[in-house]
N, C-alpha and C positions, 0 to 999 in steps of 0.2 A: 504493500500500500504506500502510495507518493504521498506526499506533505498536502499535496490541494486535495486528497479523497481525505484524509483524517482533519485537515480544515473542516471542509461541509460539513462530514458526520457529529463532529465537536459542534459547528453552527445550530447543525439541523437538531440535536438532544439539546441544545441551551435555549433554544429559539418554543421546541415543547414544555419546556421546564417551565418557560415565563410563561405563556400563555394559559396552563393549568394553572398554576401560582393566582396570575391577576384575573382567572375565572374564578376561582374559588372566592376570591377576596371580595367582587361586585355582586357576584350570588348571592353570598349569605350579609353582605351589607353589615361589616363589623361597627358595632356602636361605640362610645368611646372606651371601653373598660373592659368588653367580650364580646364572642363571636354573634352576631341575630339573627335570626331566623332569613332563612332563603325568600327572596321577593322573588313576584313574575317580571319585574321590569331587572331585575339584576341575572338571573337566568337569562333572558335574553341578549342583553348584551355580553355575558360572559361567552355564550354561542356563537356571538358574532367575534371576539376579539379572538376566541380558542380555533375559531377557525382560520381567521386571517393573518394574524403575528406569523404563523409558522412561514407561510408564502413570505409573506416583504421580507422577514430577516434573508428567507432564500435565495430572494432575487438581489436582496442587496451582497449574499456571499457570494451567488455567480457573476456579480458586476465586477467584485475582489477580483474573482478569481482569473477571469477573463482580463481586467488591467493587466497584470503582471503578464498577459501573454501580446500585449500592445506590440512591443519592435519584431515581434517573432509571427507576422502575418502569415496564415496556412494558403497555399495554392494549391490548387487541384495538379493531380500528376500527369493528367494529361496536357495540360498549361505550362508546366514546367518541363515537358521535354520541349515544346515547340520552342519557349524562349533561350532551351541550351541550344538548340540549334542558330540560334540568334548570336546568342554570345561566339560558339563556335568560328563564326564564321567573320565573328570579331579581332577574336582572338588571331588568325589565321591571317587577317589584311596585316593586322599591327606588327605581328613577324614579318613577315614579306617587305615592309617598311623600317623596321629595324633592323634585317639579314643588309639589307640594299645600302639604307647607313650606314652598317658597322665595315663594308667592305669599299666604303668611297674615303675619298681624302676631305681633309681640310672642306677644301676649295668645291667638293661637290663630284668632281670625275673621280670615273671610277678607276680601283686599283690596277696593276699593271698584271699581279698575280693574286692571289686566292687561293686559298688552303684550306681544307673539309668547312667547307661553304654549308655542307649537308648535317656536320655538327653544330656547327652554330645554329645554324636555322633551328635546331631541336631544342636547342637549351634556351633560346629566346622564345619557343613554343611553351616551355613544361614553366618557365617564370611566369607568364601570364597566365598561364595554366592554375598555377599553385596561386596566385594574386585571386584570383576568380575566387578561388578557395575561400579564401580566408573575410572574401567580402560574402560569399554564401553564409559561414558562420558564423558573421554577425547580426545575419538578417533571419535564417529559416529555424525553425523547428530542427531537432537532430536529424527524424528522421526522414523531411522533406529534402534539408540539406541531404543527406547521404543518397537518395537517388537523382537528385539536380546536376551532383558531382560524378556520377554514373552515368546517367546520360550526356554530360559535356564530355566525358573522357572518349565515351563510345565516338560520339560524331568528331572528337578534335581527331582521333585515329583514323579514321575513316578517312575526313577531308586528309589528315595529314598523308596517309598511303596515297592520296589521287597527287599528292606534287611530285611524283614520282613514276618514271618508266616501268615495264615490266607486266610480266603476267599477274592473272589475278590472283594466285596461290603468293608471289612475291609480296605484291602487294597486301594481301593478308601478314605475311609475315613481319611486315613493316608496321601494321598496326599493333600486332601482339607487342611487338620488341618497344615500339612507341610504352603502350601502356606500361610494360615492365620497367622501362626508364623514368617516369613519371613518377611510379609508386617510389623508389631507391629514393630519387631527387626528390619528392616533396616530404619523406619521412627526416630526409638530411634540413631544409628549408626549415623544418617546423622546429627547429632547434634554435632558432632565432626569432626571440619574441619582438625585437624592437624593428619597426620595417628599415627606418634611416635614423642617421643619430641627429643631436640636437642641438643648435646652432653652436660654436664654438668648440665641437663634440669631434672624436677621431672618428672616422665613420667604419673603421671594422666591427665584427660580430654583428651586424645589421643585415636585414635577409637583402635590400638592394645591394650592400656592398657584396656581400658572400655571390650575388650572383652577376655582379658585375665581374667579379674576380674569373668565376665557374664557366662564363662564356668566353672571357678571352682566351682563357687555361685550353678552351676546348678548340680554336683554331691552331693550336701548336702543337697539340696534342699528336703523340705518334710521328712526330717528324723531329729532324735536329736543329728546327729553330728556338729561341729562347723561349723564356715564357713572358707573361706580359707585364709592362712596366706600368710604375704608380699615373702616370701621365695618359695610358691606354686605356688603365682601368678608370680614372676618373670619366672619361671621355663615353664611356659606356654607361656609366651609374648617371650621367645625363643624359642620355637617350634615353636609360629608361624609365627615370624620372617624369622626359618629357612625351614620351609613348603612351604612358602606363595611365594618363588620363582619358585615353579614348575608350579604354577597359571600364575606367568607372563609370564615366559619360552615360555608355550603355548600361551595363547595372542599375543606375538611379533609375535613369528613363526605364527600365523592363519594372523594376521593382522600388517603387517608391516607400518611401523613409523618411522619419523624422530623426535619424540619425547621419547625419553625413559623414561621409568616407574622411579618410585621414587626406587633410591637405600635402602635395608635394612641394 
């Protein structure tokens, strides 16, 4: 039994209590010094309050109990696949916009070489991915959250296998190995409670620094170039500072809130 079922029940036996209590008390019409005799007009009204206290106190616990579920608005699950497909395919532009920046210069043109284009792309995919996340968890129920996030994993897989050549067994493949990279990466992500640090703050141990870091690391990866310098990686944690609001953008608009997401 949850805390809101032993609330009611606690309500609903305290809410009989009185209304027995202040029946007995108009019934029998106590004089000043002892109990007197039951009248027809204090019966009557005892019948009528013995009936109705129980209800208002009820309605006034289900009004409790309902506030406390205010930021945590239920969507039907049919609703919440259609807008993961939304998010999806948000998710999916804002990569494709951040692969394209991370591999231009300065100046806008683009690089002269390119190195596992096909990793980055993934880890600027499972960032926004895991971002998605944690704005779900602020907003749904647990268990609305846990299938919203199921369904966006299923279709970010899906789209994510179509950027890609190959038959469709391949491609399946690419969406299993997708998911099982997500799950590794966002159990690592969730180890970092703070998203960015705080003005005059060093910005490590922050989930944009850790994955600013995670996607540079991952263009050099497997090759015998260096890894990435503080100057590369700042360069990144501001892309995805300035990316990472097209994510919310969409969130507020799908799912409205009297809480606002964390400013960047």
């Amino acid at each position: 039994m949850n805390w809101k079922t032993g609330f009611q029940r606690v309500t609903g036996i305290i809410s009989v209590s009185v209304a027995v209590f202040l029946s007995i008390a108009v019934a029998f019409a106590p004089s000043r010094n002892s109990w007197g005799a039951p009248t027809w007009g204090g019966v009557f009204v005892a019948i009528i309050l013995c009936s109705t206290i129980p209800w208002v106190i009820f309605l006034i616990t289900l009004y409790i109990v309902k506030g406390f579920r205010g930021s945590k608005p239920h969507e039907s699950f049919k609703t919440l696949g259609g807008k993961a497909g939304q998010c999806a395919i948000c998710i999916i532009d804002v990569t494709n916009q951040s692969t394209k920046f991370f591999f231009s210069e300065p100046d806008g043109t683009s690089r002269r070489t390119v190195s596992n284009e096909g990793r980055v792309y993934v880890e600027f995919c499972i960032f926004y991915l895991h971002y998605m996340d944690r704005l779900a968890f602020a907003y749904f129920p647990e268990k609305q959250r846990h299938f919203f996030m199921a369904a966006l994993t299923l279709e970010m897989a899906c789209l994510f296998s179509q950027q890609w050549d190959g038959t469709e067994s391949t491609r399946d493949k690419y969406a299993d190995e997708f998911v099982k990279h997500y799950s590794n990466v966002a159990n690592d992500y969730a180890r970092y409670k703070k998203l960015f640090s705080d003005k005059g703050e060093p910005p490590n141990s922050t989930l944009f620094w850790e994955a600013a870091k995670r996607i540079c690391q991952s263009e050099t990866s497997g090759t015998n170039e260096e890894g990435p310098g503080l100057i590369e990686t700042m360069r990144v944690l501001e892309l995805l500072c300035s990316h990472i609001t097209c994510v919310q953008t969409l969130f507020s608009q799908l799912f409205p809130s009297k809480n606002e997401p964390p400013k960047i």
